[in-house]
VOPAGU-2260 file (C-alpha; in pm, 1 decimal, decimal comma):
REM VOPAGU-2260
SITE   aa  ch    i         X         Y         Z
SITE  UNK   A    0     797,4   -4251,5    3164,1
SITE  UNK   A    1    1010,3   -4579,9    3031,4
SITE  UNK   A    2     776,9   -4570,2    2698,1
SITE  UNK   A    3     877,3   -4167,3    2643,0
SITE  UNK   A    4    1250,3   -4292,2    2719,4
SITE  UNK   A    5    1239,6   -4559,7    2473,2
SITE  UNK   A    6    1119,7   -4308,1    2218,8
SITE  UNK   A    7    1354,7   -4070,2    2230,1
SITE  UNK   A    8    1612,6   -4354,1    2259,6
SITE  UNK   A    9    1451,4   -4488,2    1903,4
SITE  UNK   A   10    1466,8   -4142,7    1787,1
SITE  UNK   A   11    1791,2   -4040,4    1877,2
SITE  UNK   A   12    1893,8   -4384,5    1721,4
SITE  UNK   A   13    1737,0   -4314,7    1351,9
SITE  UNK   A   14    1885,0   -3966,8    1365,8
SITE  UNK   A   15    2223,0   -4135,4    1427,2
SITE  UNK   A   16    2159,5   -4378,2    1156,6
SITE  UNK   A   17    2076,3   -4136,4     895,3
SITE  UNK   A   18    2367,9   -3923,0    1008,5
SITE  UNK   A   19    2594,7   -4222,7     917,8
SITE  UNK   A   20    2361,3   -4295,4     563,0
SITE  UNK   A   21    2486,2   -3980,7     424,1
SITE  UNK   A   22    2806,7   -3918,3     530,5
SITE  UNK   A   23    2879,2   -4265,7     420,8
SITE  UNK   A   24    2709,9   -4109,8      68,0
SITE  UNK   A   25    2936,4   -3810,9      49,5
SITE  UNK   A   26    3235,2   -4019,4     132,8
SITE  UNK   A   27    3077,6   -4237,3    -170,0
SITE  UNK   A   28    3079,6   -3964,2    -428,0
SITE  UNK   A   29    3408,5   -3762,1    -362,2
SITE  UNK   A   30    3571,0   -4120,3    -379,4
SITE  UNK   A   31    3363,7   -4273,8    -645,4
SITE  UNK   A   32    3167,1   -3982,1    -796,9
SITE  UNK   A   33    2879,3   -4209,7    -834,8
SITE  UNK   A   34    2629,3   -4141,1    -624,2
SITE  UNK   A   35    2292,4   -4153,6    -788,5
SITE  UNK   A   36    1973,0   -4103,8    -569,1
SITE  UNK   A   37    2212,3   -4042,6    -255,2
SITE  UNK   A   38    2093,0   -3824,4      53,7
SITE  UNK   A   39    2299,3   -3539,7      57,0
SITE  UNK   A   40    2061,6   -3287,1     192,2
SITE  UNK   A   41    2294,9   -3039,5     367,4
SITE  UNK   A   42    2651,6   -3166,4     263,4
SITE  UNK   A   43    2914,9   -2942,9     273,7
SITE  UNK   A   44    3036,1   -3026,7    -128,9
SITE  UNK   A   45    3232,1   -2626,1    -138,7
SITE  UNK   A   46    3491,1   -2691,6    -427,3
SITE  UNK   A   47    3459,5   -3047,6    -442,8
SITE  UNK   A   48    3563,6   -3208,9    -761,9
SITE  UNK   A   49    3274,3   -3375,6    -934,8
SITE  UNK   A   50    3331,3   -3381,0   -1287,3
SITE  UNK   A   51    3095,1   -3593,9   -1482,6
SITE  UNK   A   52    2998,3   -3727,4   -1108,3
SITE  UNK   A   53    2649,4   -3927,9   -1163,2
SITE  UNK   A   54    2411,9   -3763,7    -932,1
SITE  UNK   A   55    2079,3   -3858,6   -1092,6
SITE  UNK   A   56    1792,7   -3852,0    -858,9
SITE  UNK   A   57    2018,9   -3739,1    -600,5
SITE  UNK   A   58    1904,0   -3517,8    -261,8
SITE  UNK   A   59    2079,1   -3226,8    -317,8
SITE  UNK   A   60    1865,3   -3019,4    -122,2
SITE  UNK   A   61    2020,7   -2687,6      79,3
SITE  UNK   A   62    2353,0   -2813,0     -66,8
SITE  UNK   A   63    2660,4   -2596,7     -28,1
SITE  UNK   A   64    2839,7   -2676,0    -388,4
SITE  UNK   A   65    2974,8   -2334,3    -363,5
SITE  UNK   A   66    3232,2   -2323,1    -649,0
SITE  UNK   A   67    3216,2   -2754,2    -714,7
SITE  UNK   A   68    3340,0   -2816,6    -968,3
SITE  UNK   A   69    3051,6   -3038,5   -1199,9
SITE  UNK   A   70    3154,5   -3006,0   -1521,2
SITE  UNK   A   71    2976,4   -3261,2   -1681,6
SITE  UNK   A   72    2749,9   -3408,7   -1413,4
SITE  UNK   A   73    2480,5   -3578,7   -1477,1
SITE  UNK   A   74    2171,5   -3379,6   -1234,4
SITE  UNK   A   75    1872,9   -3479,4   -1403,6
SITE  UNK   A   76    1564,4   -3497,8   -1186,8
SITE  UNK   A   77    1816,5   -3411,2    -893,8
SITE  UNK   A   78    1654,1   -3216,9    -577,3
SITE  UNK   A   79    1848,9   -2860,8    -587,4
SITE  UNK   A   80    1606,2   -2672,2    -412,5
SITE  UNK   A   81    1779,2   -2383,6    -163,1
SITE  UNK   A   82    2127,0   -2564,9    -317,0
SITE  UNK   A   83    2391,0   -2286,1    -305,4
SITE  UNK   A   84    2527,0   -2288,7    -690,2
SITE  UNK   A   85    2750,9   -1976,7    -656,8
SITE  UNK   A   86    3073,8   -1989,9    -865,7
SITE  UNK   A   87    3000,6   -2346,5    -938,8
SITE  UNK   A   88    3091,8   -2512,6   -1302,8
SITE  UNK   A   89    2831,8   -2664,4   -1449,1
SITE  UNK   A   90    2895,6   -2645,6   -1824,5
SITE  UNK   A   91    2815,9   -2935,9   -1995,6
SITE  UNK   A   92    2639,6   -3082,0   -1678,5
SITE  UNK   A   93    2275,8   -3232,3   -1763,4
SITE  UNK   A   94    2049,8   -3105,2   -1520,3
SITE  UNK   A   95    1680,9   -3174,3   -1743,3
SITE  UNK   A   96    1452,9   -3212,4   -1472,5
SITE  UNK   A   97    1657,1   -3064,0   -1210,6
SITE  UNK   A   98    1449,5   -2883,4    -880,6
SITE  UNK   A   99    1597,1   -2564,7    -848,4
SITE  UNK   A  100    1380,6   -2365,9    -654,6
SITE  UNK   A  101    1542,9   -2126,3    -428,7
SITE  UNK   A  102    1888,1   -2217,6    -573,0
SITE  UNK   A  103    2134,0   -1987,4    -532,1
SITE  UNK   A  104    2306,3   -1900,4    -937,5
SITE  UNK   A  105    2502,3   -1576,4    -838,6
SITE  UNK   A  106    2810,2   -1619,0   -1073,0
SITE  UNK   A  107    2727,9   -2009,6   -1152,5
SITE  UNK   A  108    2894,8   -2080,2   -1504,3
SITE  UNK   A  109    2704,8   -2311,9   -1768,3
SITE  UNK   A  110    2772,3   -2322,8   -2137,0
SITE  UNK   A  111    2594,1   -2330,7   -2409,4
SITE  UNK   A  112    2591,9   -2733,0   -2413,8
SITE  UNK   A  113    2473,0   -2715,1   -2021,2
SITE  UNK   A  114    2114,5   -2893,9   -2052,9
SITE  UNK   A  115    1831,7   -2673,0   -1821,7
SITE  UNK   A  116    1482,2   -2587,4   -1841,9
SITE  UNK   A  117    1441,9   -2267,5   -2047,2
SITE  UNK   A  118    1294,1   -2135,4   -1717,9
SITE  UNK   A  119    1613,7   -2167,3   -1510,9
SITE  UNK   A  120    1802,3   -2011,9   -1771,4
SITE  UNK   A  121    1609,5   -1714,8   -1801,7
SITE  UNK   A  122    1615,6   -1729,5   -1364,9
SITE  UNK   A  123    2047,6   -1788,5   -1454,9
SITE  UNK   A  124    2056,3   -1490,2   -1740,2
SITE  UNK   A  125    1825,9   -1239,4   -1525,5
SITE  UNK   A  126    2022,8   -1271,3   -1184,2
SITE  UNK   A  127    2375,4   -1280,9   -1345,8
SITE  UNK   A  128    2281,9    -928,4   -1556,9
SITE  UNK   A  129    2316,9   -1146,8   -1898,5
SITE  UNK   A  130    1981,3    -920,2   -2018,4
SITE  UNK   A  131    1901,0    -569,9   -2088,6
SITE  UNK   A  132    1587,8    -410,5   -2125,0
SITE  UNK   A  133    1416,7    -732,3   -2065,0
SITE  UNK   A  134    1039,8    -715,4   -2008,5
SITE  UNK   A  135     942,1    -946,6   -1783,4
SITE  UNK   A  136     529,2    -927,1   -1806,1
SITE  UNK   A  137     408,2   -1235,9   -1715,8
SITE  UNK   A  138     701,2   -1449,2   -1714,7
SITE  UNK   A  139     733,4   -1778,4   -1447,1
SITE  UNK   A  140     963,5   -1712,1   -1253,4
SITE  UNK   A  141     791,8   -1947,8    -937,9
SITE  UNK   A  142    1040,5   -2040,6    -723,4
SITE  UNK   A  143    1329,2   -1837,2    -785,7
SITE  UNK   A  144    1612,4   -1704,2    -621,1
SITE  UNK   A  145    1633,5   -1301,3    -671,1
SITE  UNK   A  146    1780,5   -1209,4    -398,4
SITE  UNK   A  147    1966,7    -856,9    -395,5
SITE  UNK   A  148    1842,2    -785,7    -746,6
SITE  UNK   A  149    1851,9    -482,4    -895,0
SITE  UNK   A  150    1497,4    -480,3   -1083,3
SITE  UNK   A  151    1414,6     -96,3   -1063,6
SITE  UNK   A  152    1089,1       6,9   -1308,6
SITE  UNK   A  153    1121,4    -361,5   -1462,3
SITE  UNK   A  154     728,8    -428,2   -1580,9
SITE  UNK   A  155     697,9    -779,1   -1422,0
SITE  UNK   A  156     270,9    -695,6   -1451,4
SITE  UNK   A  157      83,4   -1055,5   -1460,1
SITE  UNK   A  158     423,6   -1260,2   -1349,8
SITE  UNK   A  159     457,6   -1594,5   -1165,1
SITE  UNK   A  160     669,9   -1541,7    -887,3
SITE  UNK   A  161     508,6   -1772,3    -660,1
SITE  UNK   A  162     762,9   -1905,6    -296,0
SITE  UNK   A  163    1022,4   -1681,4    -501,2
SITE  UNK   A  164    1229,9   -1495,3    -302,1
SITE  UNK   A  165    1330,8   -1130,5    -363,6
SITE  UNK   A  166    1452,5   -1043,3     -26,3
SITE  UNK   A  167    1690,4    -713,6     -14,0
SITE  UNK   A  168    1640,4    -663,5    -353,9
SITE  UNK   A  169    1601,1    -306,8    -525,3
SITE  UNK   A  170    1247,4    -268,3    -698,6
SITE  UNK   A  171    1149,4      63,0    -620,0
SITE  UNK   A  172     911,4     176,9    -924,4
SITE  UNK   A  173     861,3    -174,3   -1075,5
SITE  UNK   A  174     508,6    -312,9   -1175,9
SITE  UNK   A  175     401,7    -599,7    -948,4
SITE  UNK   A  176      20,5    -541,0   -1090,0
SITE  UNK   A  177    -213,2    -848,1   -1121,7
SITE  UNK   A  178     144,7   -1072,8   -1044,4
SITE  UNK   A  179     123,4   -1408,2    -859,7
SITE  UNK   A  180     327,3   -1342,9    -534,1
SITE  UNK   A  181     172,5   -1601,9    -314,7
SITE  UNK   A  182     433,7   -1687,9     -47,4
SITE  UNK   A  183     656,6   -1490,6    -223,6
SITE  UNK   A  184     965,9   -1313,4      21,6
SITE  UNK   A  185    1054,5    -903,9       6,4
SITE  UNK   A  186    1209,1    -921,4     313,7
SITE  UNK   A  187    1380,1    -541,3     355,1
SITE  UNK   A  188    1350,7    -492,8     -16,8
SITE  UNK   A  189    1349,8    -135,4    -170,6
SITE  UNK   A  190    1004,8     -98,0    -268,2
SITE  UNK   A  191     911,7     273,5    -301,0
SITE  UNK   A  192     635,2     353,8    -556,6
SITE  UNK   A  193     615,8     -18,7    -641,0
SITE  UNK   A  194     294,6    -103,6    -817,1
SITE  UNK   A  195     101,6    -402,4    -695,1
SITE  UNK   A  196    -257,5    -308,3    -820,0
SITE  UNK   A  197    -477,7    -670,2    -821,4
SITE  UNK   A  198    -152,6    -867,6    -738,9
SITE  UNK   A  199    -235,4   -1176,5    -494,2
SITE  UNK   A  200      13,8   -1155,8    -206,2
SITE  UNK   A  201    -136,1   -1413,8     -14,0
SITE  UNK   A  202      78,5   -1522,6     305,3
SITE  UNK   A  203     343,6   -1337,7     139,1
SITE  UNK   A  204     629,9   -1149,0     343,2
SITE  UNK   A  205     682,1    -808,4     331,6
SITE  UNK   A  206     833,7    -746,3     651,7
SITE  UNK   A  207    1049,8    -433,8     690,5
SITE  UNK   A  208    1006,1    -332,7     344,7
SITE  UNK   A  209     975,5      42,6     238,1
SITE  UNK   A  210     684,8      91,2      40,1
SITE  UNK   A  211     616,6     423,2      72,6
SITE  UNK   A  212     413,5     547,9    -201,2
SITE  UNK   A  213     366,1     216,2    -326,2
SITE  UNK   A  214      22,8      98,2    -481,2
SITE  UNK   A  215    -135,4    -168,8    -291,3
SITE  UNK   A  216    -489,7    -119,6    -392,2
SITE  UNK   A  217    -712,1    -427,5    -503,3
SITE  UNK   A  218    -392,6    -662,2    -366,6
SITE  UNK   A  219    -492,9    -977,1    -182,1
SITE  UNK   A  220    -288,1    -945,0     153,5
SITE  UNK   A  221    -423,2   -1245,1     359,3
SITE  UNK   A  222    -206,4   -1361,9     568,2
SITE  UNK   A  223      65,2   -1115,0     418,7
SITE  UNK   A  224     319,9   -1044,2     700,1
SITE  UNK   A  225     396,7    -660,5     680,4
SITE  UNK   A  226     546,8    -647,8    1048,7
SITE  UNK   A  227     755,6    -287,7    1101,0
SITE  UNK   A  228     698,6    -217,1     659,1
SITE  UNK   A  229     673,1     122,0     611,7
SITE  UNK   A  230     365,9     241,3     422,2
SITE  UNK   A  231     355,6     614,2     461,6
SITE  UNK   A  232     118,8     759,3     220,5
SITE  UNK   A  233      93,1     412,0      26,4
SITE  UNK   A  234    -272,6     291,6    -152,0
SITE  UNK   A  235    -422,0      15,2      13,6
SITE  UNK   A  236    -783,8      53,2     -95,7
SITE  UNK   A  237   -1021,3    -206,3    -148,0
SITE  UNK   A  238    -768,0    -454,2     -77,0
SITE  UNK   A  239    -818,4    -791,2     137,8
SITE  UNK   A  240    -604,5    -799,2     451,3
SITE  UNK   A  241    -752,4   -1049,5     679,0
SITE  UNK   A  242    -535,6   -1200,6     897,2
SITE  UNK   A  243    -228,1    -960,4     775,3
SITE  UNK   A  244      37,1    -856,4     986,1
SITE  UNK   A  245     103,0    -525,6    1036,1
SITE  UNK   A  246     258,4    -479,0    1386,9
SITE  UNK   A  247     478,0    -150,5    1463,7
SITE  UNK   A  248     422,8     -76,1    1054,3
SITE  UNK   A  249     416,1     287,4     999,1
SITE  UNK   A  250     102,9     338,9     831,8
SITE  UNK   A  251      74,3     699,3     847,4
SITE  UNK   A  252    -139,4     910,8     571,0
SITE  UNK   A  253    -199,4     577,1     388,0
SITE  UNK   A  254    -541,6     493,5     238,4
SITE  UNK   A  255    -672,2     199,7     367,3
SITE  UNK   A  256   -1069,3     294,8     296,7
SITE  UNK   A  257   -1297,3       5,9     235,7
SITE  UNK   A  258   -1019,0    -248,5     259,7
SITE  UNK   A  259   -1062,2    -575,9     472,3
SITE  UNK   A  260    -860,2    -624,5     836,5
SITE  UNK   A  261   -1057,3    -869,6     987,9
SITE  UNK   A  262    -794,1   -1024,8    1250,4
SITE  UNK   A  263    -571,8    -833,1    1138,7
SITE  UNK   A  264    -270,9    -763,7    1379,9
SITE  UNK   A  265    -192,0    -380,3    1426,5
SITE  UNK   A  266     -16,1    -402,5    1749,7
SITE  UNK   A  267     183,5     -51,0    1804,2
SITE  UNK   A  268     132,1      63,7    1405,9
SITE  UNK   A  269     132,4     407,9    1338,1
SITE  UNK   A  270    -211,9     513,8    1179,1
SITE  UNK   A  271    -213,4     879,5    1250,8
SITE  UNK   A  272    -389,4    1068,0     999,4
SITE  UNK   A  273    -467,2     678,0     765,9
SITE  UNK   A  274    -780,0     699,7     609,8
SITE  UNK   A  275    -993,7     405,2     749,1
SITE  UNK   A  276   -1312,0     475,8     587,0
SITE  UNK   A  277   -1559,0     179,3     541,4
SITE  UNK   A  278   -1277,1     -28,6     647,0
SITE  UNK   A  279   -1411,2    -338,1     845,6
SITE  UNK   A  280   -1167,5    -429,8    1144,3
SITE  UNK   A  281   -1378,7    -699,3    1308,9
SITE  UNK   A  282   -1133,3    -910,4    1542,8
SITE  UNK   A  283    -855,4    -671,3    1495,4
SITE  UNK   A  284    -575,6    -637,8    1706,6
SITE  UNK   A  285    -477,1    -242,5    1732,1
SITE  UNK   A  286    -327,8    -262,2    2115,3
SITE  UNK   A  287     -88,8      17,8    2168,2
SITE  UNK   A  288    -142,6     181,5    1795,0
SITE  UNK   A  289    -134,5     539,8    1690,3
SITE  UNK   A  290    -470,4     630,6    1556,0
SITE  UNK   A  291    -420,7    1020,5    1594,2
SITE  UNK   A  292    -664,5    1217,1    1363,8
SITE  UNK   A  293    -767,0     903,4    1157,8
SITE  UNK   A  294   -1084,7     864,4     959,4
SITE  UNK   A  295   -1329,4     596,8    1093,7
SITE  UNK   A  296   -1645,5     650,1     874,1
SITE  UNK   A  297   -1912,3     389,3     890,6
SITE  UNK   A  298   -1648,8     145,3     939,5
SITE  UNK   A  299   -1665,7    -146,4    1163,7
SITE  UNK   A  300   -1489,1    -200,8    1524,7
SITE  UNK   A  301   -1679,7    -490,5    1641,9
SITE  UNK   A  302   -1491,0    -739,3    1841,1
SITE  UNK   A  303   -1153,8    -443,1    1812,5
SITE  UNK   A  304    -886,4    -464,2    2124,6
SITE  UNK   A  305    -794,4    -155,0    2174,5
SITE  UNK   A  306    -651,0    -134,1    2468,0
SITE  UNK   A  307    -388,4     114,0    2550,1
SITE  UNK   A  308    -442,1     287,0    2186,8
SITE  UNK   A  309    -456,6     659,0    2120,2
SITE  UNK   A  310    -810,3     758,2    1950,4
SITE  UNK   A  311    -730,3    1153,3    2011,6
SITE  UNK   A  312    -945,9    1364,1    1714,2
SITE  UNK   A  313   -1037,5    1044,1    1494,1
SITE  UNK   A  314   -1343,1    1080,5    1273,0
SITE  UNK   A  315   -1570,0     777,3    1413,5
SITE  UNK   A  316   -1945,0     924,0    1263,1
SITE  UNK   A  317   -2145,8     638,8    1162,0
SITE  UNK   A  318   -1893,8     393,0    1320,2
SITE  UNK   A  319   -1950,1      37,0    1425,3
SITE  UNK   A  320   -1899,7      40,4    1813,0
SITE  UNK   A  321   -2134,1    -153,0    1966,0
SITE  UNK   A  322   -2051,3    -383,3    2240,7
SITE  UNK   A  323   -1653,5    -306,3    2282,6
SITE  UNK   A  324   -1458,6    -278,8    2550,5
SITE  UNK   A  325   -1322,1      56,5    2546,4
SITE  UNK   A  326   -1272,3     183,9    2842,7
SITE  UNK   A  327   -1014,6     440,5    2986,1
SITE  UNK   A  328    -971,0     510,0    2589,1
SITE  UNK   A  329    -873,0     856,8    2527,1
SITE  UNK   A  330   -1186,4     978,2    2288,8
SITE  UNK   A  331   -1117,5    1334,6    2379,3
SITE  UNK   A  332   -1247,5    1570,7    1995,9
SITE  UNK   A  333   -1295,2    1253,7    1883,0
SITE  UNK   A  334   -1603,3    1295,3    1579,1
SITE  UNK   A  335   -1861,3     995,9    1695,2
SITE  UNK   A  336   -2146,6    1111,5    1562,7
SITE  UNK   A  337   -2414,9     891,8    1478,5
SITE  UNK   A  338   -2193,3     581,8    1576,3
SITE  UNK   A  339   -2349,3     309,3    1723,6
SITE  UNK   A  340   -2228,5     297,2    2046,4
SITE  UNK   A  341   -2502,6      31,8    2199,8
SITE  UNK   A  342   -2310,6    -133,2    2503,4
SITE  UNK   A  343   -1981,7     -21,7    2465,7
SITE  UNK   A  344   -1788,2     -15,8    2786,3
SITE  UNK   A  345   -1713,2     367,7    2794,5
SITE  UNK   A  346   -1584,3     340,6    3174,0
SITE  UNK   A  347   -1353,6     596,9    3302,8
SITE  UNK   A  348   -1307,2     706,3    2927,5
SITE  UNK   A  349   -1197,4    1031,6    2781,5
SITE  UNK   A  350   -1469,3    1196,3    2609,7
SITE  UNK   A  351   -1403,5    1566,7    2658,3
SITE  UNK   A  352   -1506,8    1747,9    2397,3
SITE  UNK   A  353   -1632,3    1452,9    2158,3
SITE  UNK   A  354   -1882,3    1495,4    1916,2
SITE  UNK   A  355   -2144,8    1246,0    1954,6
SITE  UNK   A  356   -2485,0    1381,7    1813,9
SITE  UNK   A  357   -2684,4    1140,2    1690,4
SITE  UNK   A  358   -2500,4     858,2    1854,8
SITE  UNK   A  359   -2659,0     562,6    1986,7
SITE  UNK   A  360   -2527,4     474,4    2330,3
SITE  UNK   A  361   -2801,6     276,9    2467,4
SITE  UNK   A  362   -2707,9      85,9    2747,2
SITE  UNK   A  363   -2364,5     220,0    2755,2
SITE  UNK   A  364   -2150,6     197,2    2999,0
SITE  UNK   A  365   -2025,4     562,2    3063,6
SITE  UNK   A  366   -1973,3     545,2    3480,2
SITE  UNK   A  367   -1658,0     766,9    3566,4
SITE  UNK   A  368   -1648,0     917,8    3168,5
SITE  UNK   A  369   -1515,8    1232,1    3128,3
SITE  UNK   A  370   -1775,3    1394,0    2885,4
SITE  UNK   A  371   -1664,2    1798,1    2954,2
SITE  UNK   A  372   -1792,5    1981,5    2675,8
SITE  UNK   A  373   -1911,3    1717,4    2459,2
SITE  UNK   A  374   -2177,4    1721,1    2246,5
SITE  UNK   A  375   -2462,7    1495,4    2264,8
SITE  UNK   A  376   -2744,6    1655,6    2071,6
SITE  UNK   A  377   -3006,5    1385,8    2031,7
SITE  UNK   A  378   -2789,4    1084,6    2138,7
SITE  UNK   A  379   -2959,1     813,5    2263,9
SITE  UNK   A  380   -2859,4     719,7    2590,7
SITE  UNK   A  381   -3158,9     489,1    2699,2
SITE  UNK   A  382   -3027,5     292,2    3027,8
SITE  UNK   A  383   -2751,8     433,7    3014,9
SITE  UNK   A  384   -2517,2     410,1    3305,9
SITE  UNK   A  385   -2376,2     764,1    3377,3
SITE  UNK   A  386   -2304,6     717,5    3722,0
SITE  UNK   A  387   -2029,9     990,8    3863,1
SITE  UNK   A  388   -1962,8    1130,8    3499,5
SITE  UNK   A  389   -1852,8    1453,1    3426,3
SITE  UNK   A  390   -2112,5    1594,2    3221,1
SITE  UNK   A  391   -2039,3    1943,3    3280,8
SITE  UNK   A  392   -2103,4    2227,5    3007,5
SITE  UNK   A  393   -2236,0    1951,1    2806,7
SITE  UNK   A  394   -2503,2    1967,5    2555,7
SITE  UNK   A  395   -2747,9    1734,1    2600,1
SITE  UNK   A  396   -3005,3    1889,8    2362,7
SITE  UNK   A  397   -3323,5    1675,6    2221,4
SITE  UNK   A  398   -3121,7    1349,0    2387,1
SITE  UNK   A  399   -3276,4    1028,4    2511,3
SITE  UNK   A  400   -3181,0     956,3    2881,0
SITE  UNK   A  401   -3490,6     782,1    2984,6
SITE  UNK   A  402   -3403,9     499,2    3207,6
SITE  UNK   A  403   -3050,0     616,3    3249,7
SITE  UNK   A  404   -2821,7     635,3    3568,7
SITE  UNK   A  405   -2686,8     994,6    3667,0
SITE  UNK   A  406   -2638,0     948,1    4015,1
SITE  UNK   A  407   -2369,6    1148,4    4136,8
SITE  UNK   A  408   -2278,0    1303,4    3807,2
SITE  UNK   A  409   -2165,1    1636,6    3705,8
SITE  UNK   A  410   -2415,1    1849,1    3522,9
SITE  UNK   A  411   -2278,7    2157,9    3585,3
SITE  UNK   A  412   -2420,9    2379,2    3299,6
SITE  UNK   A  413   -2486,5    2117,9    3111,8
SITE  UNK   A  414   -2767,0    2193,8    2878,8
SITE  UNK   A  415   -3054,4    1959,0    2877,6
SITE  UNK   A  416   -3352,8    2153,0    2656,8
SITE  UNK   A  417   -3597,1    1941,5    2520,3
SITE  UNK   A  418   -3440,8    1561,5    2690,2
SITE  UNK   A  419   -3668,0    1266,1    2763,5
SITE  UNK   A  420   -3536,7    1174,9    3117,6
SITE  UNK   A  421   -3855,9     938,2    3219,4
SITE  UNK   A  422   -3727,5     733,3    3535,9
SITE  UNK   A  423   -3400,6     832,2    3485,4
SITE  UNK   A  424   -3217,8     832,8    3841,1
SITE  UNK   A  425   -3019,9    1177,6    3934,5
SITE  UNK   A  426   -2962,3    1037,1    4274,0
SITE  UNK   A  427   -2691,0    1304,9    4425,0
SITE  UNK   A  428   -2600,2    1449,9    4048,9
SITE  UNK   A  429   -2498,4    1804,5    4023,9
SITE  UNK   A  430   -2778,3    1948,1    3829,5
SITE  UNK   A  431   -2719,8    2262,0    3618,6
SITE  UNK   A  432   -2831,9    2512,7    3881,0
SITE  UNK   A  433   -2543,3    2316,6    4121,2
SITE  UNK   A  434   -2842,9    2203,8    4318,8
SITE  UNK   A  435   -2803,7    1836,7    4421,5
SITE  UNK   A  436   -3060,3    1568,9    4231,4
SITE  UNK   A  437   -3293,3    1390,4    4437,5
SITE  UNK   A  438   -3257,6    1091,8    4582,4
């Protein structure tokens, strides 16, 4: 306890004493204006007058020098990065060497005797509207500031706009393809029938963004937030989105066949009617989501939660769903056929009407299903537990339920021509003729 207390009494100490460094180092440069390699990381500097004030080396960084006035300054090699620049006067000021990532430039005013890296002054001239018609294909852009742009169908194909920011900008119809947008920002940007074909968004955000229509297909997502983006009808195939999140996106109509979503997080997105085809979703979170008359084919579920999501008329054939915990899911029309369904916790689930020829449920877990009307035309249900299903006007045709546990299930009318039922145990099941199975 008295070591933990001398820590944070150490702590709160240095904090104090750093506190003092740079206030003592603005107080240093508005008297002096000579304040080279100082620690001003934070300092409120809105209007002040630093005219040829020596700030070489200096720690500018997240600086307000919101209309300053550094006419003349000598920056060079100082750290501007997240600086706010706006209406500042920097003409003649030497800033060669100068960090400026994520500087704010909005109305900044430099001269033509203002010394910069030909990169920030194509970052100045692009978000101050000083170009026209500029094409921007592969340009560096890496760390800039574009916030609120307007950079509708600009070609920006093959650009570096890596930990750049474009966060409510306007870029609906501009091509993004085969760009480098790794931890780049789009946070609520305008992003309708964007192109971003082969781009690598890696651990990029696009959270709340509206890219419906927008081309997404061959685009490296890892790690890409896309929380609540909305992605109606948009092209996500073939694309990698492991890790990705996607919770409460609106996904709906969007093709997402063969992609990636290992891990990914789908909590409460809307997939109704998404094409999921070949898509592997090992690991993936889809709790709560809408998956209303999606396609499923021969993709992979292994490892899925979905609990509490809504499967109603999906197409699952050849699906991946051995081994998950599914039950009480509503599968009711759902198309499983020939899915591999090898011991999946069906409990208590909603199967009414599903189509599951062909399926492989062996040692599946189906006690308290509601299979009404579904079809099961040479399943295999070898030791299967069936115990107190409804398996009433079912068709059973050709299946395998050697093994398997129907005591006390409903077989009313169910239609069981041609079944292997070796050993299988119909201990007080309703058979067909309503009689009761043997115990």
């Amino acid at each position: 306890m008295k070591s933990l207390l001398l820590s944070l009494i150490i702590s709160s100490l240095l904090v104090s004493t750093a506190e003092a460094a740079k206030t003592s180092h603005i107080l240093k440069l508005k008297e002096t204006r000579q304040c080279a390699e100082c620690d001003l990381e934070n300092a409120n500097l809105k209007q002040a007058f630093l005219q040829k004030a020596n700030l070489r080396t200096a720690n500018l960084k997240d600086a307000n020098l919101n209309g300053a006035d550094l006419r003349g300054a000598f920056l060079q090699k100082a750290d501007l990065r997240g600086a706010d620049l706006r209406n500042a006067k920097l003409e003649d000021a030497n800033l060669q060497g100068a960090k400026l990532d994520g500087a704010m430039l909005k109305n900044t005013v430099i001269s033509d005797r203002t010394v910069i890296e030909r990169k920030w002054l194509d970052i100045f001239r692009l978000v101050n509207a000083q170009v026209s018609n500029l094409d921007l294909s592969g340009i560096d852009l890496t760390g800039a500031n574009l916030n609120g742009l307007d950079l509708r169908n600009h070609n920006l194909e093959g650009a570096n706009l890596q930990n750049a920011t474009l966060e409510q900008a306007l870029l609906s119809g501009a091509n993004f393809n085969r760009a480098n947008l790794q931890e780049t920002s789009f946070f609520i940007s305008d992003l309708r029938n964007t192109s971003f074909r082969e781009a690598n968004l890696k651990k990029g955000s696009l959270q709340a963004t509206d890219l419906r229509g927008a081309n997404l297909s061959q685009t490296n997502l890892t790690r890409t937030n896309l929380s609540s983006a909305y992605l109606e009808g948009s092209n996500l195939r073939n694309s990698n989105l492991n890790n990705a999140n996607l919770a409460s996106s609106i996904l709906r109509e969007a093709d997402l066949s063969q992609s990636q979503l290992r891990n990914a997080n789908l909590f409460s997105a809307d997939l109704r009617k998404a094409d999921l085809s070949g898509v592997n979703l090992r690991g993936a979170n889809l709790r709560g989501a809408d998956l209303t008359q999606t396609e499923l084919e021969n993709g992979t579920l292994r490892g899925t939660k979905l609990d509490g999501a809504i499967l109603r008329e999906m197409k699952l054939s050849g699906a991946n769903l051995s081994r998950l915990n599914l039950s009480n899911v509503d599968f009711s029309g759902v198309n499983l056929s020939n899915a591999n369904l090898r011991g999946t916790n069906l409990s208590g689930a909603n199967l009414s009407q599903a189509i599951l020829d062909g399926a492989n449920l062996e040692g599946a877990n189906l006690s308290g299903a509601n299979l009404n009307k579904a079809i099961l035309e040479s399943a295999n249900l070898l030791e299967a537990n069936l115990s107190k299903a409804n398996l009433s006007e079912a068709n059973l045709n050709k299946a395998n339920i050697t093994r398997a546990n129907l005591s006390e299930a409903n077989l009313q009318r169910t239609i069981l021509s041609e079944i292997k039922l070796e050993f299988a145990n119909f201990c007080g099941a309703i058979m067909p003729n309503a009689s009761k199975g043997k115990c």
